[in-house]
C-alpha positions as CSV (number, residue, x, y, z in Angstrom):
1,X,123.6,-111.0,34.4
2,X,121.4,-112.4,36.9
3,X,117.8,-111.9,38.0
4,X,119.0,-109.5,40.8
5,X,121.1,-107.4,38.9
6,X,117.8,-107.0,35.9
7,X,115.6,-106.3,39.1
8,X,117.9,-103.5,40.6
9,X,118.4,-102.5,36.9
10,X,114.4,-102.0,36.7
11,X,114.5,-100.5,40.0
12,X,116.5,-97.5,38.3
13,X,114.3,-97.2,35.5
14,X,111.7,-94.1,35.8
15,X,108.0,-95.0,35.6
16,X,107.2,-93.4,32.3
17,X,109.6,-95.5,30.8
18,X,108.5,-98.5,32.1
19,X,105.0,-97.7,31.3
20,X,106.2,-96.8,27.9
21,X,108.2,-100.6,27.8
22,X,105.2,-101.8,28.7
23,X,103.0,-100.1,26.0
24,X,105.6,-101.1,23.2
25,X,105.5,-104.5,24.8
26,X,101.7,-104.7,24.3
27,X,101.2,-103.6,20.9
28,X,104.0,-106.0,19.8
29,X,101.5,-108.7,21.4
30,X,98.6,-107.8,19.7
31,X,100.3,-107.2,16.4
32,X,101.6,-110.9,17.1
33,X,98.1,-112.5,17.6
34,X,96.7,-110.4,14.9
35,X,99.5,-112.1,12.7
36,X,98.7,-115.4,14.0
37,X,94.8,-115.2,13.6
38,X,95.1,-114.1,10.0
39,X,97.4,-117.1,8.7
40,X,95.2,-119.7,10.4
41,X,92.8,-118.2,8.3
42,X,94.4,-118.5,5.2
43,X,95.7,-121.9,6.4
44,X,92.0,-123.3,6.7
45,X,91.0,-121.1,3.6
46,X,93.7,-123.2,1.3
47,X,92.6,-126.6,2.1
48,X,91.9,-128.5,-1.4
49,X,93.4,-125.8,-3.4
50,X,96.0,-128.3,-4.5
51,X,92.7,-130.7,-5.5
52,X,90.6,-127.9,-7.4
53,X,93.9,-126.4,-8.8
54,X,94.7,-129.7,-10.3
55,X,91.1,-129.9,-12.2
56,X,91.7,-126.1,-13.9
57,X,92.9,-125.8,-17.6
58,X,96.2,-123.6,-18.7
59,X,95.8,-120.5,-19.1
60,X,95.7,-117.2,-18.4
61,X,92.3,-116.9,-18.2
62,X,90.3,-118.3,-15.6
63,X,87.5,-119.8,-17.6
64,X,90.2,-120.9,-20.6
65,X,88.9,-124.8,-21.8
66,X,91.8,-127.1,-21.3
67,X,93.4,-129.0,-23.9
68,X,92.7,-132.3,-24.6
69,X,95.9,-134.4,-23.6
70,X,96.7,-137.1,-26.8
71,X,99.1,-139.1,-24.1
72,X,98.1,-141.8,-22.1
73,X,96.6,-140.5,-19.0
74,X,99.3,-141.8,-15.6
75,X,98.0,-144.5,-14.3
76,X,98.7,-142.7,-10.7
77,X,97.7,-139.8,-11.3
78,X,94.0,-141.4,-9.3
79,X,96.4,-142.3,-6.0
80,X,97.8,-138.8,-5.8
81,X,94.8,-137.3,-6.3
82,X,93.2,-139.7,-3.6
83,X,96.3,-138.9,-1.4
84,X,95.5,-135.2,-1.8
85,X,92.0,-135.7,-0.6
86,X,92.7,-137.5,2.5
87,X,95.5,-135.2,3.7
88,X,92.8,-132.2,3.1
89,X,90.5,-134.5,5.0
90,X,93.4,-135.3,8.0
91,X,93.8,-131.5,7.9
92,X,89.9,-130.8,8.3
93,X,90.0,-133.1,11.0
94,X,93.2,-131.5,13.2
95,X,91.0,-128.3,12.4
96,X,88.0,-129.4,13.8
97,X,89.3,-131.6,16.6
98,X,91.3,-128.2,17.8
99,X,88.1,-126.7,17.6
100,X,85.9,-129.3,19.6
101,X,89.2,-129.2,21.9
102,X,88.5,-124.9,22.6
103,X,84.8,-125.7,22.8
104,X,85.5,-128.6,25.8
105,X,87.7,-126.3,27.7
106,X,85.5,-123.3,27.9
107,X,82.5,-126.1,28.5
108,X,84.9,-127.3,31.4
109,X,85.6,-124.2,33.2
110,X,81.6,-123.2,33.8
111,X,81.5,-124.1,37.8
112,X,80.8,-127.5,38.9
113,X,76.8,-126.4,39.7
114,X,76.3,-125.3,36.3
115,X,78.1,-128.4,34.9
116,X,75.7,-131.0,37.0
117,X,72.9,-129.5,35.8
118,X,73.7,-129.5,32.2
119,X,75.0,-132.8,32.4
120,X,71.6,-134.5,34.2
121,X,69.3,-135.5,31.8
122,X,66.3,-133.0,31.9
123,X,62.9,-134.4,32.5
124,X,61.0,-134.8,29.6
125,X,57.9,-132.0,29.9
126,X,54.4,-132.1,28.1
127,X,53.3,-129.1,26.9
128,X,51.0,-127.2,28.9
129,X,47.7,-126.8,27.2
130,X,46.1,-124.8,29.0
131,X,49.3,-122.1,28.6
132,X,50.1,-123.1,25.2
133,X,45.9,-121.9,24.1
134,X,45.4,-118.6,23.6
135,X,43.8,-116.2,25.8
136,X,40.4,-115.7,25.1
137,X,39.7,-111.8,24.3
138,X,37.4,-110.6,26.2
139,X,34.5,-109.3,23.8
140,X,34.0,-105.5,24.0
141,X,31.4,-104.1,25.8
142,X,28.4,-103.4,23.4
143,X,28.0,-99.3,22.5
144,X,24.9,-98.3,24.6
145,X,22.4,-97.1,22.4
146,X,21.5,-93.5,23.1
147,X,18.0,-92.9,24.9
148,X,15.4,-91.7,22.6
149,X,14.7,-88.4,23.5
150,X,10.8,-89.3,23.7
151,X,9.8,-92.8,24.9
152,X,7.3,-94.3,22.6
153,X,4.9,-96.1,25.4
154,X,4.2,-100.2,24.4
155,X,1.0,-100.1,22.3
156,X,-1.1,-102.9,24.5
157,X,-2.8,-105.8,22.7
158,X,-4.9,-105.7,20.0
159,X,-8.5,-107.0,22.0
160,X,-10.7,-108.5,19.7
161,X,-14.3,-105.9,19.3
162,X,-17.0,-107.1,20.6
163,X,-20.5,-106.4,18.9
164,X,-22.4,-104.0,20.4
165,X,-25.8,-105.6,20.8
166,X,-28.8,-103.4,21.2
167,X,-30.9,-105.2,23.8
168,X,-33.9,-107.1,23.1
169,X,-37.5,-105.3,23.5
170,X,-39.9,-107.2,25.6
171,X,-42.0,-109.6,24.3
172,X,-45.4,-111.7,24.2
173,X,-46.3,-115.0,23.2
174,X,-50.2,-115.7,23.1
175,X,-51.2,-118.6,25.8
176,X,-54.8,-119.1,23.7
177,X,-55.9,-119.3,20.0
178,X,-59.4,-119.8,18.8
179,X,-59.9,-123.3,18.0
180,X,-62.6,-124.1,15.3
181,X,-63.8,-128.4,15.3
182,X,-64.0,-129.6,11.7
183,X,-64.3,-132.9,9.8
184,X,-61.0,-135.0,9.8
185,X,-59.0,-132.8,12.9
186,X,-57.3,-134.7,15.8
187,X,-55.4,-133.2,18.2
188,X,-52.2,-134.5,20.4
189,X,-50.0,-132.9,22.7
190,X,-46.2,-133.2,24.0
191,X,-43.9,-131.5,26.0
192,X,-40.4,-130.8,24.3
193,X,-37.3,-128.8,24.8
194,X,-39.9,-127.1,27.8
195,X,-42.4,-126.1,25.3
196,X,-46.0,-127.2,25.2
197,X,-47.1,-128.8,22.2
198,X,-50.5,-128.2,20.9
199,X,-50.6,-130.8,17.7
200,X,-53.7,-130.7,15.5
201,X,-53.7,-133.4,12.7
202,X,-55.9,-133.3,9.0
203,X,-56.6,-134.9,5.8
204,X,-53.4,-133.0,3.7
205,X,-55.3,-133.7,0.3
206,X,-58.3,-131.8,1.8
207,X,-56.6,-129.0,3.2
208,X,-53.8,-128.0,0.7
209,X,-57.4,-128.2,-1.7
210,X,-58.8,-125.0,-0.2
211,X,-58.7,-121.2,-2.1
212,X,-58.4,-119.2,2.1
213,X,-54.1,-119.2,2.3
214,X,-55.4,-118.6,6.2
215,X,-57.4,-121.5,6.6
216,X,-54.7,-123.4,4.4
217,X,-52.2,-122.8,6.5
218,X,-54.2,-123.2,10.1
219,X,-57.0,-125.4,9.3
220,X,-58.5,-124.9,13.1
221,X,-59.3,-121.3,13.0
222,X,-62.7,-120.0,12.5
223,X,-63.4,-118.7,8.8
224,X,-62.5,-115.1,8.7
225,X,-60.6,-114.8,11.9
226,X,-57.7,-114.0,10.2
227,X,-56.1,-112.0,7.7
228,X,-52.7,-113.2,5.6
229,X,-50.5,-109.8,6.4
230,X,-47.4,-111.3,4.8
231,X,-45.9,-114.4,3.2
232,X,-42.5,-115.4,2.2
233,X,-42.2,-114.4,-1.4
234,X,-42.8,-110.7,0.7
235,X,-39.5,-111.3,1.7
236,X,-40.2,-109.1,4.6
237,X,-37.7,-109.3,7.6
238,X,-38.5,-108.5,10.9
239,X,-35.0,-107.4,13.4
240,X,-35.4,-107.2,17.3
241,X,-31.8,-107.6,19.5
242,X,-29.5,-108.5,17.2
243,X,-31.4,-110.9,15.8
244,X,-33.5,-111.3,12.5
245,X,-36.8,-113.4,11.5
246,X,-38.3,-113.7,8.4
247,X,-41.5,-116.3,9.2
248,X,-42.9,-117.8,6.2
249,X,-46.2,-116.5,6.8
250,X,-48.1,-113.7,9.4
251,X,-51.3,-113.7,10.0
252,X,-53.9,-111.2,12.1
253,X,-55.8,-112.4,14.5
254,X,-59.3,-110.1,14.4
255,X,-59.2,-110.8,18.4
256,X,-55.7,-109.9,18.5
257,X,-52.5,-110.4,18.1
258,X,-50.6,-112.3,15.3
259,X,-49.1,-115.4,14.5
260,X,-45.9,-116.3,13.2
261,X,-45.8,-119.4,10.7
262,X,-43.0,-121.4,9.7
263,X,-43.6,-124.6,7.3
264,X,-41.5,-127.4,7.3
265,X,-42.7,-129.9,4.5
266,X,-39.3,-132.4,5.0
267,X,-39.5,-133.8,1.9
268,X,-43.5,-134.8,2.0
269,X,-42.8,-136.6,4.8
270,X,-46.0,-137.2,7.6
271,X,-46.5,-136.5,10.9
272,X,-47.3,-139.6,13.5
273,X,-50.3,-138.5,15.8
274,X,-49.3,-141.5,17.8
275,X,-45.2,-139.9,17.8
276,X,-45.2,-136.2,17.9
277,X,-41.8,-136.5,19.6
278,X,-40.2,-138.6,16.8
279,X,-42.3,-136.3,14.2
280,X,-40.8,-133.0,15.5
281,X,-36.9,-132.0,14.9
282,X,-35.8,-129.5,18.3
283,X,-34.0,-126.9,15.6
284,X,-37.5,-126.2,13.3
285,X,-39.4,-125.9,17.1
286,X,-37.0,-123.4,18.5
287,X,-36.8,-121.5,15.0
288,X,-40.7,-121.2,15.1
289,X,-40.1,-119.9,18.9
290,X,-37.5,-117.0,17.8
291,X,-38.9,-116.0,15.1
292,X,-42.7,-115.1,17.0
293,X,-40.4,-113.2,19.4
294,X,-38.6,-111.3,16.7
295,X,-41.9,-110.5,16.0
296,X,-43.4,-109.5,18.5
297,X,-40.5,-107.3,20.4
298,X,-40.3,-105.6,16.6
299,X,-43.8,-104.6,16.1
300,X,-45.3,-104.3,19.7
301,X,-47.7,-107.1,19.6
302,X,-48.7,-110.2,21.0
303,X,-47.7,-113.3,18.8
304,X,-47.9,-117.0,18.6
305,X,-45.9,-119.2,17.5
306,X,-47.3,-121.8,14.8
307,X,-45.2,-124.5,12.9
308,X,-46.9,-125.8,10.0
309,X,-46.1,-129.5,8.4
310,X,-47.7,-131.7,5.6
311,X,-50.4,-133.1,7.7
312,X,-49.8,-131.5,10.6
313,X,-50.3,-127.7,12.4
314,X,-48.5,-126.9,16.0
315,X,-49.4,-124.3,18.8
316,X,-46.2,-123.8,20.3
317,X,-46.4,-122.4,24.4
318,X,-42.4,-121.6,25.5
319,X,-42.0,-122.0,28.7
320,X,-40.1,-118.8,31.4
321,X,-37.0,-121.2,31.5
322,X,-36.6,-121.4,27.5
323,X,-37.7,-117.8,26.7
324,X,-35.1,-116.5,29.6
325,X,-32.3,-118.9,27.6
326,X,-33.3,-117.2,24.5
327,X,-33.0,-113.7,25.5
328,X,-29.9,-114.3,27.2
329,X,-27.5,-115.8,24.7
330,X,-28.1,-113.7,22.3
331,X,-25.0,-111.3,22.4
332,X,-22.8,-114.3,23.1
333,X,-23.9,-116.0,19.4
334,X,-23.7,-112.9,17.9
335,X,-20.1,-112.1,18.8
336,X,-19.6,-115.9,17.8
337,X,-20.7,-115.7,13.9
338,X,-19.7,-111.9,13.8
339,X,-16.4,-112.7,11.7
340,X,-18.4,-115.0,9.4
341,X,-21.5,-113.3,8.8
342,X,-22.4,-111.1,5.9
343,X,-24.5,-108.8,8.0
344,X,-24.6,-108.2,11.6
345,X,-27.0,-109.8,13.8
346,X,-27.9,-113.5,13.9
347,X,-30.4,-115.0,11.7
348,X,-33.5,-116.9,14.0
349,X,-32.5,-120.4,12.5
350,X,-28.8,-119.9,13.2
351,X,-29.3,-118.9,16.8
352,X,-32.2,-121.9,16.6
353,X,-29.0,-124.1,15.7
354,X,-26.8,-122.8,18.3
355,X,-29.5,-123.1,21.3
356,X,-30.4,-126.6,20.5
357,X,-27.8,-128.4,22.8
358,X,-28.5,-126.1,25.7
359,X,-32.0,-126.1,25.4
360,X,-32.3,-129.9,25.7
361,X,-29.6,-129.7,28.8
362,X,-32.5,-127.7,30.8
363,X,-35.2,-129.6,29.2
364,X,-34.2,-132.9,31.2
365,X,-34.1,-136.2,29.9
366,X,-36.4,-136.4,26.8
367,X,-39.3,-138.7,25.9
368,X,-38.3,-141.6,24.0
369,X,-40.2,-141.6,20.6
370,X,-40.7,-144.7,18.9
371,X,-38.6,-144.2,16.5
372,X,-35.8,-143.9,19.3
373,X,-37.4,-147.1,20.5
374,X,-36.6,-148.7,17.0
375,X,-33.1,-147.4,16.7
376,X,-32.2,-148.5,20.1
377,X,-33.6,-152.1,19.1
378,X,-31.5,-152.4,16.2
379,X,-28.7,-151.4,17.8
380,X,-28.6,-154.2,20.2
381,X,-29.0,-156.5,17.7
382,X,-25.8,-155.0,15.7
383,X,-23.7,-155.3,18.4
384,X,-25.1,-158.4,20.6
């Protein structure tokens, strides 16, 4: 039969059977390769068998402990074994060289493109930083707070209180005083801090000797002129301003007016009639000077100022230019000791203290006493 006659054969056939040839024809394949796949399987499963098979005891059981052998053990029994190995090992080899085989002949049928560009050596690439860190998550947007539903205003600064300071009453100093000439007085005079300075010297021994605590204390005036109102162990205080005096001793004048005594006695120290500048410290003259105008603006009266030393009696006359310093400082020192004082107001030798630096700025430059003269002297010498 030749190919013509099969083809005109087939010609004859009907489609269903040739569709049911066909089928039968298929399934006989795939029965074929499913027969095929599963003893290559059990081909590739029994390698070594024959190796491990060797190794197990006798018996039915598969754990049973073999017997020890009493013979001599075959001296080749080592190259069959060894045999065995390497034709399990020239089996795994067909095995996997059929395998790489497959694997090179799908490789080789990927298109010519594909093939270059899996052949070429890629380029070696450095990781990108930048992509490799991790986004930074942008932070949530803070809650708003809810509004209060009544706004509480800023409180402003504390500002520190300032005293109220009642102002100052006027006042009068006496210009005169009536002047008495005894045995042993001398008088000087001087102009300091822009006061005049009416000095009248005596015998101390003399004078601290006599029973009259007026003529004691102003040896000048004339006997019973005037009358001791108050003295220190009195303890009475006089307040004008904001600021308080209490003089040492006050004395009515029977023509008027009083005078206000403060006595310095420095340690028994005298007075120089020749240096009333170097005798006098600026603090116990502008002390005297506050306290007569406590005085006066307190009780109404005309007063006079009257520092008394060891030897030594002063009439003091303030000038316009000191007095208005004096009166207008005032609040300013008070507000200044206010958190250190133990009562309000400024004493008159505290605010004596504080005025002394100003006072001599108006003053001017001030007469050199001798002492000064002395100090300057020795100073050159120090430091020639």
């Amino acid at each position: 039969m030749n190919v013509s006659a099969i083809l005109a054969g087939l010609q004859q056939l009907s489609p269903d059977r040739i569709m049911t040839a066909a089928g039968f024809l298929l399934v006989l394949l795939v029965a074929l390769a499913m027969w095929l796949a599963a003893r290559r399987r059990q081909a590739r499963r029994n390698i070594g068998l024959s190796k491990i098979a060797a190794g197990l005891p006798e018996g039915d059981g598969p754990v049973t402990r073999a017997a020890p052998k009493l013979s001599r053990p075959d001296p080749l029994e080592a190259d069959r074994l060894a045999l065995e190995m390497l034709e399990s090992d020239e089996n795994d080899a067909k095995d996997i060289e059929e395998i790489r085989h497959t694997s090179y002949t799908e490789r080789v049928n990927v298109p010519n493109a594909a093939a270059r560009r899996e052949a070429a050596p890629e380029p070696r690439r450095e990781p990108d930083v930048a992509v490799l860190a991790p986004e930074p998550k942008p932070e949530p947007d803070p809650a708003p707070r809810p509004e209060p539903a009544f706004r509480r205003e800023p409180e402003p600064a504390p500002v520190p209180a300032v005293p109220v300071v009642p102002p100052m009453p006027e006042w009068e100093f006496l210009k005169t005083l009536p002047f008495m000439v005894r045995q042993g007085l001398s008088t000087g005079h001087a102009d300091m801090l822009g006061i005049g300075v009416e000095a009248v010297f005596f015998p101390a021994e003399a004078v601290n000797r006599l029973d009259d605590p007026v003529l004691r204390l102003v040896p000048f005036l004339p006997a019973d002129e005037g009358e001791l109102l108050c003295r220190e162990s009195d303890r009475r205080t006089f307040q004008a301003g904001g600021l308080y005096a209490q003089p040492d001793a006050v004395i009515a004048l029977r023509a008027g007016g009083v005078l206000a005594v403060e006595y310095k006695s420095r340690g028994g120290r005298m007075d120089d009639p020749h240096d009333i500048p170097g005798s006098l410290r600026p603090k116990d003259l502008l002390q005297t000077v506050i306290g007569a105008m406590v005085l006066s603006a307190s009780e109404g009266v005309a007063c006079a100022p009257v520092l008394r030393t060891n030897n030594a009696v002063y009439f003091l006359r303030p000038g316009k230019t000191l007095a208005t310093l004096l009166a207008e400082r005032i609040g300013a020192a008070v507000s200044f000791v206010k958190p250190y004082a133990e009562r309000s107001g400024i004493s008159a030798s505290d605010y004596a203290e504080l005025c002394v630096v100003p006072a001599q700025m108006l003053s001017g430059r001030p007469v050199r006493s001798e002492g000064d003269l002395r100090g300057e002297a020795a100073h050159a010498r120090m430091l020639r």
